[in-house]
C-alpha positions as CSV (number, residue, x, y, z in Angstrom):
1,X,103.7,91.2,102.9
2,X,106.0,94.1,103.5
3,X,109.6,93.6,104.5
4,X,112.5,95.6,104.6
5,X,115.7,94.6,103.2
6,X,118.7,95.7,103.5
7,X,117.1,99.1,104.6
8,X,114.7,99.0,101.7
9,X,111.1,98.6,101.7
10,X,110.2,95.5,99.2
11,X,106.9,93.6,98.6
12,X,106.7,89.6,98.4
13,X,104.1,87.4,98.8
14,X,103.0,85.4,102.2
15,X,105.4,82.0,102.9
16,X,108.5,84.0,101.1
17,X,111.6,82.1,102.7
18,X,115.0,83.8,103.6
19,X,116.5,81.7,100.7
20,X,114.3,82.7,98.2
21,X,114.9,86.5,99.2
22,X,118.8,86.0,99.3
23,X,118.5,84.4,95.9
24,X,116.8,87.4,94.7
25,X,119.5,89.3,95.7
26,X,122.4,87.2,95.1
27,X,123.6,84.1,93.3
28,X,127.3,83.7,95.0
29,X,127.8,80.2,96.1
30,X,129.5,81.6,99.5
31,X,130.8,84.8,101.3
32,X,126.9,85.6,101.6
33,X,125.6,85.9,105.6
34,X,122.3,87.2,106.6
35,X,120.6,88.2,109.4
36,X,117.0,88.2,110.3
37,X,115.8,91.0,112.8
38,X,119.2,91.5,113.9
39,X,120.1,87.9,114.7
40,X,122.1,85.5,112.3
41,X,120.4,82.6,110.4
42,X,122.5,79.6,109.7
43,X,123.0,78.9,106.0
44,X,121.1,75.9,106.8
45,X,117.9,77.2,107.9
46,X,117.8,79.4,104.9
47,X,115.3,77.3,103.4
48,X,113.4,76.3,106.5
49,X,112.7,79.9,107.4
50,X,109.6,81.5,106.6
51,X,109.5,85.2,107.1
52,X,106.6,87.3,108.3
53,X,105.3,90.7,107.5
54,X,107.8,93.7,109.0
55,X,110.4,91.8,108.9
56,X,114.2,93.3,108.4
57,X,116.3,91.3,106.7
58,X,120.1,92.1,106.0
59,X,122.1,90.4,103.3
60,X,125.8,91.0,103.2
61,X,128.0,89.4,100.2
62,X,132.0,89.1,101.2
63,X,134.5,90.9,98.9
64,X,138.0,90.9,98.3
65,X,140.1,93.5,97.8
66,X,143.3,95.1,99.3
C-alpha cells in the first residue's frame, strides 16, 4: 500500500494503523499531533484507525526552544 508521509512516498503493508506509522516515526510520549488527509486524528483513535492506500499522513513532533 502506498502512502505519503510527511510529503514522502513510503510503502507499508495493508491494515497499517496511524499508530503504528507514528511509532515508526517517533517514540516521544507527547508533543506529537497528526493529521490524516488534512484533518486531525485524536490521540485516541490512533490505534483504531486503519489507513488506506494514497493516503497523506502528516506527523509533527513539538519542540522547545527560544
Amino acid at each position: 500500500m502506498k502512502l505519503t508521509v510527511n510529503g514522502q512516498p513510503r510503502e507499508h503493508s495493508d491494515g497499517v494503523t496511524l499508530a503504528e506509522v507514528v511509532t515508526q516515526l517517533t517514540v516521544a510520549p507527547s508533543g506529537v499531533a497528526v493529521a490524516l488527509n488534512g484533518v486531525v486524528v485524536p490521540r485516541g483513535s490512533w490505534s483504531a484507525t486503519t489507513l488506506s492506500d494514497d493516503d497523506n499522513v502528516e506527523v509533527l513532533t513539538a519542540v522547545q526552544g527560544g
